[in-house]
Steps between C-alpha positions, in 0.01 A plus 500: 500500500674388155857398556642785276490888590518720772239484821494749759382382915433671776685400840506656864850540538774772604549788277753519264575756250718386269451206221569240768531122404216281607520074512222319530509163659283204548515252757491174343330186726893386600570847656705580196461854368454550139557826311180590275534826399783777448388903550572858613294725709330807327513815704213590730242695330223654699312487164492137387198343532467124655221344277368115572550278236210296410484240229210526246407157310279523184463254241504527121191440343668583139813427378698634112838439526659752775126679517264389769161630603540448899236436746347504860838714582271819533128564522511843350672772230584708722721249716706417157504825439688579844742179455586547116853615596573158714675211336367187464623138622398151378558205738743423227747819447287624224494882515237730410344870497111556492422713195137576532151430697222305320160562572377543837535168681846514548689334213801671339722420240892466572804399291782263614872458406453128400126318389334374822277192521160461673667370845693840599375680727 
């Protein structure tokens, strides 16, 4: 996940039902514990839906400025069609929406915040 925002997990835990404070630790290799991330609960919701994050890799096969024609993401129109509304990551920060579907192979077009070179992914 990018270092700035807001990310919501899932944990087995007690119940709570107020906006309780969360720490997260890691163990470093001495024993040590370091503190990694700062949070509140949200309350339980019998509605919220627990999706699995996958990561999608494509690579861009044409490049203007902050447009890119992407490929080998997705192998249909209908797929990009169904994702349109998720953001898009670069290995290097670069942010991104999808704006449309090209043809039927797979390739779509999708504007960045910044130009990208030919080595994001």
């Amino acid at each position: 996940l990018p270092g700035t925002g807001s990310c919501v997990a899932s944990a087995y835990a007690p119940i709570t039902w107020g906006p309780g404070p969360v720490l997260l630790m890691q163990k470093q290799k001495s024993g040590a514990l370091t503190l990694v991330a700062v949070g509140s609960t949200l309350p339980p919701n019998a509605n919220r839906i627990i999706l699995k994050r996958i990561v999608l890799s494509g690579l861009p096969f044409k490049i203007h400025k902050r447009k890119a024609t992407i490929r080998f993401m997705f192998y249909s129109p209908e797929d990009i069609r169904w994702f349109k509304a998720v953001e898009l990551w670069t290995k290097f920060g670069r942010r991104g929406i999808i704006r449309e579907p090209l043809g039927t192979h797979g390739y779509m077009k999708a504007t960045f915040d910044q130009p990208i070179a030919h080595h994001d992914t």
